[in-house]
DRENTORKOL-3810 file (N, C-alpha, C; in nm, 4 decimals):
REM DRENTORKOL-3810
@n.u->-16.8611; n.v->18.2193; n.w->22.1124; ca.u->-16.9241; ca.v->18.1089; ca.w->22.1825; c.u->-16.8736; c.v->17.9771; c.w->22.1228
@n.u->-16.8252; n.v->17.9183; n.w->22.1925; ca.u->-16.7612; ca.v->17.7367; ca.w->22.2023; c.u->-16.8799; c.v->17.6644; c.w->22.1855
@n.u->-16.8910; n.v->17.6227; n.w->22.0772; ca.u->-16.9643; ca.v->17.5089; ca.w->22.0198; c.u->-16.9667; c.v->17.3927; c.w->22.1074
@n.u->-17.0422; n.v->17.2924; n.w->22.1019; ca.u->-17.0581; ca.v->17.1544; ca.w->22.1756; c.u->-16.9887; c.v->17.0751; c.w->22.0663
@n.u->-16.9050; n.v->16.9761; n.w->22.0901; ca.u->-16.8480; ca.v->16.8808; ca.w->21.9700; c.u->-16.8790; c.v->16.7523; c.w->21.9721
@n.u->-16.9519; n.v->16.7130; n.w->21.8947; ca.u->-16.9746; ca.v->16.5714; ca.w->21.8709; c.u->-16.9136; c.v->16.4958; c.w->21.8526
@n.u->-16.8440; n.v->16.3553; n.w->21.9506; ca.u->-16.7332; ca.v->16.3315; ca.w->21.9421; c.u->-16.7566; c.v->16.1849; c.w->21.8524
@n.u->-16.7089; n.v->16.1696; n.w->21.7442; ca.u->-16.6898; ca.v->16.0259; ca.w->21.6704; c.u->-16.5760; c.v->15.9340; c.w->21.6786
@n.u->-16.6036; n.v->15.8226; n.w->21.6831; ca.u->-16.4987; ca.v->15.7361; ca.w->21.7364; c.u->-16.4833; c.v->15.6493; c.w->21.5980
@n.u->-16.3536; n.v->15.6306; n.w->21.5430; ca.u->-16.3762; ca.v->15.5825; ca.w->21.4138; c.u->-16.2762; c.v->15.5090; c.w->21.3939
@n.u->-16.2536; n.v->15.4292; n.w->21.2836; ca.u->-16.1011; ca.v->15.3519; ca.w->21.2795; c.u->-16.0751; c.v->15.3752; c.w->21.1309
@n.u->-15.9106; n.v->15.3744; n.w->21.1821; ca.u->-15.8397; ca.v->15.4414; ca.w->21.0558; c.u->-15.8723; c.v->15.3454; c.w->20.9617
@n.u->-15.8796; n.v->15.3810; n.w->20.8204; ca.u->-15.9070; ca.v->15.3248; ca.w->20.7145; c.u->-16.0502; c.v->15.2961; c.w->20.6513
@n.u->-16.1336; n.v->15.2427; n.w->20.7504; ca.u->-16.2467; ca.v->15.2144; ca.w->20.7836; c.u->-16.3629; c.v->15.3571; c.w->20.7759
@n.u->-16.4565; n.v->15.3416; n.w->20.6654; ca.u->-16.5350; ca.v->15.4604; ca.w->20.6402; c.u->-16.6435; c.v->15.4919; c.w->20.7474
@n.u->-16.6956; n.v->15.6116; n.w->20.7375; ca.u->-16.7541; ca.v->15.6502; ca.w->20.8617; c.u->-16.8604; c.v->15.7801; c.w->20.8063
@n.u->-17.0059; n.v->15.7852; n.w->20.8416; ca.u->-17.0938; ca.v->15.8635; ca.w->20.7789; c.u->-17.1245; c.v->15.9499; c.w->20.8827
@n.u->-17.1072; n.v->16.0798; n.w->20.8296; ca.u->-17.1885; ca.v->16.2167; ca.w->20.9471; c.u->-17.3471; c.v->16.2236; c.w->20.7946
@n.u->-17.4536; n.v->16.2247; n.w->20.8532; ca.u->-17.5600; ca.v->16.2913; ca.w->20.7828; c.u->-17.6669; c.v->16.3982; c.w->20.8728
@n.u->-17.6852; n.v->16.4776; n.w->20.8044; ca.u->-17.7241; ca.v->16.6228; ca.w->20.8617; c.u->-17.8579; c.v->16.6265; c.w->20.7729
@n.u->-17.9903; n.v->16.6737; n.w->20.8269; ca.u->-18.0970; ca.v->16.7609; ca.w->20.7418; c.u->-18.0408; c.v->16.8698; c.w->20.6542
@n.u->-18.1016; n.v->16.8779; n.w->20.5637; ca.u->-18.0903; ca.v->16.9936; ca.w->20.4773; c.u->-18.2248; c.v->17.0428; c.w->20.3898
@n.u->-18.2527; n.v->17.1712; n.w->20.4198; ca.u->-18.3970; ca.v->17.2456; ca.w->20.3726; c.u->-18.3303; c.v->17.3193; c.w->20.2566
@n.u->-18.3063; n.v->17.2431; n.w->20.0955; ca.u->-18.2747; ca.v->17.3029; ca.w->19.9957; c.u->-18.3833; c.v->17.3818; c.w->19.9428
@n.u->-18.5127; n.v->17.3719; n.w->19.9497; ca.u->-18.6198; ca.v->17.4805; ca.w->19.9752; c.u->-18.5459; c.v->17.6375; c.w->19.9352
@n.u->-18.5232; n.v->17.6288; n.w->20.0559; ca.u->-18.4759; ca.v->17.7743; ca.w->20.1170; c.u->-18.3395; c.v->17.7762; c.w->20.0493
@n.u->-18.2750; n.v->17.7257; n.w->19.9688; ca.u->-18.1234; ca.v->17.7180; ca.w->19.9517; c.u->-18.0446; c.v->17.7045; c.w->20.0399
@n.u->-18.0449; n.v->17.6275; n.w->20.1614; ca.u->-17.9837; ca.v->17.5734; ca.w->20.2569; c.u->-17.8750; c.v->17.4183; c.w->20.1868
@n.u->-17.7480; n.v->17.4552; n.w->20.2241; ca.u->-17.6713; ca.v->17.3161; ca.w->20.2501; c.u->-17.5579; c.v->17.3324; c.w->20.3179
@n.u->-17.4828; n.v->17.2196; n.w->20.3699; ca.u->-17.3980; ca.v->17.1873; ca.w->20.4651; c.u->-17.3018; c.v->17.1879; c.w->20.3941
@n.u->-17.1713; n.v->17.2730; n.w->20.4066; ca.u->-17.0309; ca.v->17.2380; ca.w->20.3670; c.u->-16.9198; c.v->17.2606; c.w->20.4707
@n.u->-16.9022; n.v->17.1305; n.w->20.4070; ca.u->-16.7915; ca.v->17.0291; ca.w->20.5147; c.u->-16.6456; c.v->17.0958; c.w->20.5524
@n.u->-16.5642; n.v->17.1663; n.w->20.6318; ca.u->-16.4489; ca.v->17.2498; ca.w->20.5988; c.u->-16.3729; c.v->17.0981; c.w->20.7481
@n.u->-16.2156; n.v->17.0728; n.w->20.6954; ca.u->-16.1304; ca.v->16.9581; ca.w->20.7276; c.u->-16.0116; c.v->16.9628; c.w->20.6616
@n.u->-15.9285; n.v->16.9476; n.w->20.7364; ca.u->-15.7947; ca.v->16.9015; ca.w->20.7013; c.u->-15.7584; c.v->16.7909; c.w->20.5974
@n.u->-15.7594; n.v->16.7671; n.w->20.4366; ca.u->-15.7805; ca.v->16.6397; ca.w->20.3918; c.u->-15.6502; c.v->16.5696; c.w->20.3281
@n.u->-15.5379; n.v->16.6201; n.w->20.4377; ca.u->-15.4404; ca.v->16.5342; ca.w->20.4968; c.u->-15.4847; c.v->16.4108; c.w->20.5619
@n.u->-15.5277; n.v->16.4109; n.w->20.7073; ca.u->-15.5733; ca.v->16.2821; ca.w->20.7244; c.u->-15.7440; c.v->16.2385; c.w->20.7147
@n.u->-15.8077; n.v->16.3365; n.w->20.6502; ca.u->-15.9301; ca.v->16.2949; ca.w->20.6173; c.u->-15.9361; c.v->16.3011; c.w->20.5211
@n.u->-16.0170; n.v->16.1947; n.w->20.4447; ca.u->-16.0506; ca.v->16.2165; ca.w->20.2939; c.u->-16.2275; c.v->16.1544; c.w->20.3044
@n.u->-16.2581; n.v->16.2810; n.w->20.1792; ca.u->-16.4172; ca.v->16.2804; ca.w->20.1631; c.u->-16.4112; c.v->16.1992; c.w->20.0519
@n.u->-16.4909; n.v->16.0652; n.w->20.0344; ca.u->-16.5211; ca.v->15.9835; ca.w->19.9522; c.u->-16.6292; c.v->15.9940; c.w->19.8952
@n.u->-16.7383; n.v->16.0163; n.w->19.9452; ca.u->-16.8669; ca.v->16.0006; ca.w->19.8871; c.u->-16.9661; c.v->16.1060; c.w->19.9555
@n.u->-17.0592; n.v->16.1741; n.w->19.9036; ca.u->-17.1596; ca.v->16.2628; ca.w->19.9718; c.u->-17.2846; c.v->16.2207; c.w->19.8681
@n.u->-17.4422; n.v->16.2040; n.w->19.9554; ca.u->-17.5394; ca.v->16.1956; ca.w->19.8974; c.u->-17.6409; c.v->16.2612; c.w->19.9444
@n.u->-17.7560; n.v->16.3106; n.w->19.8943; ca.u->-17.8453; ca.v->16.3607; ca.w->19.8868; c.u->-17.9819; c.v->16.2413; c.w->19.9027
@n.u->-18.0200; n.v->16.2703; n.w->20.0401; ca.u->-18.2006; ca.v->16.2062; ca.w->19.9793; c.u->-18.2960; c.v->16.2700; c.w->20.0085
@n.u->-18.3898; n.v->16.2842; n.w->19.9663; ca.u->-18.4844; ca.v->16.3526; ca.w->19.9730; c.u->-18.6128; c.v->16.2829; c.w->20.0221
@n.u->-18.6601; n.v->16.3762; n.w->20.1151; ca.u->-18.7208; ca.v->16.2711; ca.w->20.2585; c.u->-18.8944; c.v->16.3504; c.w->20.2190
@n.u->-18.9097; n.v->16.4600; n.w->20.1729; ca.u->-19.0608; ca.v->16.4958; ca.w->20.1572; c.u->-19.1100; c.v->16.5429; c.w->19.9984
@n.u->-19.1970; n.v->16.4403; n.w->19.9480; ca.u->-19.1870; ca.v->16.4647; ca.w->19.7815; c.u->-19.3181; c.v->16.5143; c.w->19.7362
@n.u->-19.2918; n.v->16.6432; n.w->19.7550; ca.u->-19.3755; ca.v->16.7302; ca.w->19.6584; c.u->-19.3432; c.v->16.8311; c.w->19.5799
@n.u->-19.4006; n.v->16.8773; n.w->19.4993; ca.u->-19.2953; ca.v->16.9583; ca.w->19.3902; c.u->-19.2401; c.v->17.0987; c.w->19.4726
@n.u->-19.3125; n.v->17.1286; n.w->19.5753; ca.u->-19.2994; ca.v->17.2971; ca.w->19.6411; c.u->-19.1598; c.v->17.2598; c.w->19.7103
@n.u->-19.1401; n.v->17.1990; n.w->19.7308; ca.u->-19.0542; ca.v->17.1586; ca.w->19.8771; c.u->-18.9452; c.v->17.0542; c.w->19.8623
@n.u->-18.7959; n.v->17.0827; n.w->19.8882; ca.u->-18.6762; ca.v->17.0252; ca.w->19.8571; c.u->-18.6302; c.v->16.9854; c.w->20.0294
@n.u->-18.7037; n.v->16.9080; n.w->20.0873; ca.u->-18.6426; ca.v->16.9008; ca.w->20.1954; c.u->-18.5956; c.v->16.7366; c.w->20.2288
@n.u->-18.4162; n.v->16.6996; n.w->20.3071; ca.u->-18.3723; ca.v->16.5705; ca.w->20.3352; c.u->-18.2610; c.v->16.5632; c.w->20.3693
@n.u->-18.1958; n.v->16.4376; n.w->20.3630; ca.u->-18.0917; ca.v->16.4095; ca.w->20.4370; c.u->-18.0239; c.v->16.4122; c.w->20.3946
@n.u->-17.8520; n.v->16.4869; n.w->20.3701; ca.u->-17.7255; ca.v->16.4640; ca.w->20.3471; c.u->-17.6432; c.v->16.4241; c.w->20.3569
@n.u->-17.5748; n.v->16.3169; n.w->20.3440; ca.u->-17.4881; ca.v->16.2196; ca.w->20.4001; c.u->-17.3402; c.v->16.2203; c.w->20.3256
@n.u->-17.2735; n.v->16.2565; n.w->20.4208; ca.u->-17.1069; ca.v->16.2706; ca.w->20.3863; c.u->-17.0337; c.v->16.1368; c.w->20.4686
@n.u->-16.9692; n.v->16.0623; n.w->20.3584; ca.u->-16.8790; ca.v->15.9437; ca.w->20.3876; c.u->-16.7324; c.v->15.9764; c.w->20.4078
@n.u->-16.6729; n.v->15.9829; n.w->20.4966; ca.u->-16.5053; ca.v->15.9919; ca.w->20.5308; c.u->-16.4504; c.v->15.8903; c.w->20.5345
@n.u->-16.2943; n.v->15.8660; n.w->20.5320; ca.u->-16.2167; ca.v->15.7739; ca.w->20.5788; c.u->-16.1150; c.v->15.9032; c.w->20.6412
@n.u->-16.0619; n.v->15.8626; n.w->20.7565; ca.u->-15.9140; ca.v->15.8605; ca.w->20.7818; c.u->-15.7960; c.v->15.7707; c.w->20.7582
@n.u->-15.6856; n.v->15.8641; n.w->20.6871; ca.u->-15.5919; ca.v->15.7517; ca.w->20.6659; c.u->-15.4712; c.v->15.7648; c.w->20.8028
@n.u->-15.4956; n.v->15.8387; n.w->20.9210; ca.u->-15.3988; ca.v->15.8439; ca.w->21.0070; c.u->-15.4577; c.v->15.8364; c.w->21.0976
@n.u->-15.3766; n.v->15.7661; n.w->21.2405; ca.u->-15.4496; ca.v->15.7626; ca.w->21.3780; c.u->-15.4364; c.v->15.9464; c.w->21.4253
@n.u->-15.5617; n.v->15.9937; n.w->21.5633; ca.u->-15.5355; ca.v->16.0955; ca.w->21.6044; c.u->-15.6467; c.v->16.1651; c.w->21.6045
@n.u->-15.6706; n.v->16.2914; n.w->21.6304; ca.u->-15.8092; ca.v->16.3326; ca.w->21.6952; c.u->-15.8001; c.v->16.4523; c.w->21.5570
@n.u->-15.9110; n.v->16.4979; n.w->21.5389; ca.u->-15.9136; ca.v->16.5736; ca.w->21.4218; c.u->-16.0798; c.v->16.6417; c.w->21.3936
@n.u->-16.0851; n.v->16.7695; n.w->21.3265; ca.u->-16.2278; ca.v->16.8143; ca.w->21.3554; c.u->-16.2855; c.v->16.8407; c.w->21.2114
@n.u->-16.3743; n.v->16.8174; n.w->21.1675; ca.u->-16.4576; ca.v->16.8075; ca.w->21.1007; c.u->-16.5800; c.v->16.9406; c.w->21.1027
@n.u->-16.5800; n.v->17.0855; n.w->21.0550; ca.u->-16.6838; ca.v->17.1575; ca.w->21.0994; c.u->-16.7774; c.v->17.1877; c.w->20.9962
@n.u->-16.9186; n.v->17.1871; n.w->21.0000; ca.u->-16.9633; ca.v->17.1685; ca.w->20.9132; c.u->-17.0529; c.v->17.3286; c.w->20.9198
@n.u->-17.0439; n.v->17.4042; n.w->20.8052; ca.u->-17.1467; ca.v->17.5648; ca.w->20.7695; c.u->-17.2413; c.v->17.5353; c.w->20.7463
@n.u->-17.3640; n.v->17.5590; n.w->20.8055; ca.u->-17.4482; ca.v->17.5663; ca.w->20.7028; c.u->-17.5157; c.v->17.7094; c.w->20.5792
@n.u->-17.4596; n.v->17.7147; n.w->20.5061; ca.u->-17.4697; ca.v->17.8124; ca.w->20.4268; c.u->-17.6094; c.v->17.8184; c.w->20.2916
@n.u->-17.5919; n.v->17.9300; n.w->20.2730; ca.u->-17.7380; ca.v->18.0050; ca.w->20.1837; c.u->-17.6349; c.v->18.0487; c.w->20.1012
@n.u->-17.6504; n.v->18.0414; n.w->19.9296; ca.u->-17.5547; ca.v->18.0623; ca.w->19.8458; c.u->-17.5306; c.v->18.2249; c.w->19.8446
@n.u->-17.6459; n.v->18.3072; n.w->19.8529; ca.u->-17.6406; ca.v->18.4857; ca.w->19.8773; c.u->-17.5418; c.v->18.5026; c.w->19.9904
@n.u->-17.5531; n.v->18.4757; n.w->20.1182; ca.u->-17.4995; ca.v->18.4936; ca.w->20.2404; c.u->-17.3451; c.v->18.4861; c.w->20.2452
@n.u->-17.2469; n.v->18.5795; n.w->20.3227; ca.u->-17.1037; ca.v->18.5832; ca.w->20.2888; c.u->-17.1263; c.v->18.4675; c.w->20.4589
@n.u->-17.1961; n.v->18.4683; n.w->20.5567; ca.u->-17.1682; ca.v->18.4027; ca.w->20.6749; c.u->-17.2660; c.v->18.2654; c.w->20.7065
@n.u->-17.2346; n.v->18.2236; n.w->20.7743; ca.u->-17.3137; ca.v->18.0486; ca.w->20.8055; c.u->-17.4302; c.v->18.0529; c.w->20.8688
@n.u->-17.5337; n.v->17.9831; n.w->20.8686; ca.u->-17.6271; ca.v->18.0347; ca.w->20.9094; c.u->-17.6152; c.v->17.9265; c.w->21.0416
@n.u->-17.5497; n.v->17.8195; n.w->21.0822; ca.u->-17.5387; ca.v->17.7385; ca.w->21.1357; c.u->-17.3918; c.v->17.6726; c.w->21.1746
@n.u->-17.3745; n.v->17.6465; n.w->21.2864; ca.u->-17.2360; ca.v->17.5407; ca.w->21.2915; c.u->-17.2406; c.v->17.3939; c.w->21.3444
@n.u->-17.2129; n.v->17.3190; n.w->21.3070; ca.u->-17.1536; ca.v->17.1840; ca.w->21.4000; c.u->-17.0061; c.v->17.1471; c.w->21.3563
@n.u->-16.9821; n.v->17.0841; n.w->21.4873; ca.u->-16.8194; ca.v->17.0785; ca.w->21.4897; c.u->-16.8352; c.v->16.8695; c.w->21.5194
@n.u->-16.7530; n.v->16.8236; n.w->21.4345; ca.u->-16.7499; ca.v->16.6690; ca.w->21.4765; c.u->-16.5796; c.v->16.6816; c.w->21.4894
@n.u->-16.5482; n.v->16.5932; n.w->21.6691; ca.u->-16.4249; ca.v->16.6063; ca.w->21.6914; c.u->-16.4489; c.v->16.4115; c.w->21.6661
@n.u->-16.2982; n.v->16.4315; n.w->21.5487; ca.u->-16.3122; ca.v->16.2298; ca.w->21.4989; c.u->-16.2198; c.v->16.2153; c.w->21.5841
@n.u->-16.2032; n.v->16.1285; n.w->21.6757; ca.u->-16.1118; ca.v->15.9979; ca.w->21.6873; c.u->-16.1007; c.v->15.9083; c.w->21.6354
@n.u->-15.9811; n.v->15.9210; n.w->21.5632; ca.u->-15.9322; ca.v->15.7983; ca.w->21.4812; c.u->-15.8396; c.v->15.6862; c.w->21.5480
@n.u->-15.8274; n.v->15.5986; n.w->21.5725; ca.u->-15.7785; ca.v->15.4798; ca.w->21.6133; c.u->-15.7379; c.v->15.3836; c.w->21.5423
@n.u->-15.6000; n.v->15.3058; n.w->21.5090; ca.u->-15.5807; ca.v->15.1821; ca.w->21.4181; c.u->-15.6408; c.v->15.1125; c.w->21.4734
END
């Protein structure tokens, strides 16, 4: 089954944020799989959106740049560290533009 792709429109050089929920609770997180020829991962953060001691749940935020014009995909797992398979997919198709 063909995923839906979220299409981002971005300019080369110029940084650009995908952020996703993440229920570390459960040992849930998002890893990022990309070509980092013309993408490069600069920065990724963690916040944490509900604060009580039981419960690790918030937002993940991954910062890119592209250094080349051209269309390019970004797919993101969401994986459980036990699990050999994803429990989740999203696909971000970037357009990059000078």
């Amino acid at each position: 089954m063909e995923r839906e792709k979220k299409i981002l429109k971005v300019l080369v050089g110029e940084p650009f944020k995908i952020t996703l929920w993440e229920d570390r609770t459960h040992g849930h997180s998002w890893q990022p799989q990309f070509d980092s020829t013309p993408i490069e991962l600069v920065d990724e953060d963690y916040e944490r959106t509900i604060h009580v001691d039981t419960a690790d749940f918030g937002k993940r935020t991954f910062e890119f740049v592209c250094s080349q014009s051209g269309q390019f995909e970004i797919v993101f797992e969401k994986r459980i560290g036990w699990k050999f398979t994803a429990d989740d997919r999203k696909v971000f198709l970037i357009e990059a533009i000078p």
